[in-house]
C-alpha positions as CSV (number, residue, x, y, z in Angstrom):
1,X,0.0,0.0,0.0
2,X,1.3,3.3,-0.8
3,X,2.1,5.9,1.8
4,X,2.3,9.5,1.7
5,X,3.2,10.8,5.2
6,X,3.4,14.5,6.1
7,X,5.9,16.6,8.6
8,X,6.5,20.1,9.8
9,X,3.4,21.5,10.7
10,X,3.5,23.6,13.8
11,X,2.2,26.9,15.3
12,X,3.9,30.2,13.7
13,X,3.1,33.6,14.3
14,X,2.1,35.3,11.6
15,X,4.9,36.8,8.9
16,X,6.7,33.7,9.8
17,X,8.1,30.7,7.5
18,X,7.3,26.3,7.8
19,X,8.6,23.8,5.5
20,X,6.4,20.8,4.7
21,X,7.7,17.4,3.8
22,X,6.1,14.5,2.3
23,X,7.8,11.1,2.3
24,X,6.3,8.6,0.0
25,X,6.7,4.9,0.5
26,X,7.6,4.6,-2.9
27,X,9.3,6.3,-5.6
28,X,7.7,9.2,-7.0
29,X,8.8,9.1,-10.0
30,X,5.9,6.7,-10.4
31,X,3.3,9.9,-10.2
32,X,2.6,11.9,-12.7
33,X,1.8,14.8,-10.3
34,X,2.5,15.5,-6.6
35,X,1.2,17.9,-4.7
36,X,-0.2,20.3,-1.6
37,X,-3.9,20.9,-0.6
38,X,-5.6,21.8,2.8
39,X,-8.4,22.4,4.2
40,X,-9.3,25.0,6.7
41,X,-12.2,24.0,9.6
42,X,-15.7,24.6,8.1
43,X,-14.4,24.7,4.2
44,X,-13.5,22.2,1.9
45,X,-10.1,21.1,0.8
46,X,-8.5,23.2,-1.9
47,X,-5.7,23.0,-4.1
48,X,-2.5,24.9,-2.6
49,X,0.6,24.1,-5.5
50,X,1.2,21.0,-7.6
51,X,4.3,19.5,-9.2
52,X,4.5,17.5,-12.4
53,X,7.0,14.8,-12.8
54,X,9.2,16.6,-15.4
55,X,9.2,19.7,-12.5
56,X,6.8,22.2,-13.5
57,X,4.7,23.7,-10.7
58,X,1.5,25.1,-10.0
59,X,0.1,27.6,-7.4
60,X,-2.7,29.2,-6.7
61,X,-3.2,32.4,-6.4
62,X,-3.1,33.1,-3.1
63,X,-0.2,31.3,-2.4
64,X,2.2,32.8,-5.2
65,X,5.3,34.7,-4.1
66,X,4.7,33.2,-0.5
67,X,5.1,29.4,-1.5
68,X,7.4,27.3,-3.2
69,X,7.0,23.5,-4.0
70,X,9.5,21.4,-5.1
71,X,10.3,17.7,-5.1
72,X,13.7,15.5,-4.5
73,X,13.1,12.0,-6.4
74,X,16.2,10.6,-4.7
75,X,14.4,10.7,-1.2
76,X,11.0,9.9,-2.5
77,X,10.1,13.7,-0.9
78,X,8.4,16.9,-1.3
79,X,8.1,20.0,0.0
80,X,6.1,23.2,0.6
81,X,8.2,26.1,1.6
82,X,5.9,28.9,3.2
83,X,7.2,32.5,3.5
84,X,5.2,34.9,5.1
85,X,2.5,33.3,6.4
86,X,-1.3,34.8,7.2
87,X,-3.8,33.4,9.6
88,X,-5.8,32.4,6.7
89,X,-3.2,30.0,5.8
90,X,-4.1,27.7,9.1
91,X,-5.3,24.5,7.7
92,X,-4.4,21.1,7.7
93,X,-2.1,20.8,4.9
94,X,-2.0,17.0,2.7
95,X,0.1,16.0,0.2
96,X,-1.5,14.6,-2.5
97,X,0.0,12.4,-5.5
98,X,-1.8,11.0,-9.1
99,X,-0.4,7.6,-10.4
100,X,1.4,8.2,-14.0
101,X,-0.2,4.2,-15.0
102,X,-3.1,2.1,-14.6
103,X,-5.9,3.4,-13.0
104,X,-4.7,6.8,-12.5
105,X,-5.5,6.8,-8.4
106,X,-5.2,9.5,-6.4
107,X,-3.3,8.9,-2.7
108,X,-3.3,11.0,0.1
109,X,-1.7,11.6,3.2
110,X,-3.1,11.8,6.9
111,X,-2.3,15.9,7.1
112,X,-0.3,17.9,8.8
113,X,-1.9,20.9,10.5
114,X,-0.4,24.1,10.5
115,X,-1.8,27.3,13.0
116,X,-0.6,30.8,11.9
117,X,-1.7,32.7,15.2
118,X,0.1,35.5,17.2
């Protein structure tokens, strides 16, 4: 079974930086896209920053300039480095990934949550 497990959330004040990892079980060369949603209490999980296999990335809007996603496919990893964070970026923050064959499945991990709160 495949595993995608997050680390690094914590409590930061706000203006302040965390770096999210995501260790997968298995190599992730085998997705065709990795990547970072969350999902604030009462809202519904949305799409933070995605990276493709061949390195391109994705943010949203309200995450550009403040976020940077990247990947290291030697340790299976990925991360979300977040630069000046707002309250409205507490969430719990999952890493997602799409399989590149077969049935195309998404996984996820369990979250990680991260409170931006003076």
């Amino acid at each position: 079974q495949i595993q995608l497990e997050e680390s690094g959330g914590d409590l930061v004040q706000p203006g302040g930086s965390l770096t999210l990892s995501c260790q997968c079980s298995r190599t992730i060369l085998a997705f065709s896209s990795l990547g970072w949603y969350r999902q604030a209490p009462g809202k519904q999980r949305e799409l933070v920053a995605t990276v493709t296999a061949n390195g391109n990335t994705n943010y949203v809007d309200f995450v550009k300039d403040r976020f940077t996603i990247s990947r290291d496919n030697a340790k299976n990893t990925i991360y979300l480095q977040m630069n000046n964070l707002k309250p409205e970026d507490t969430a719990v923050y999952y890493c997602w990934g799409k399989d590149r064959i077969g049935l195309l499945e998404d996984h996820w991990g369990q979250g990680t949550q991260v409170t931006v709160s003076s």
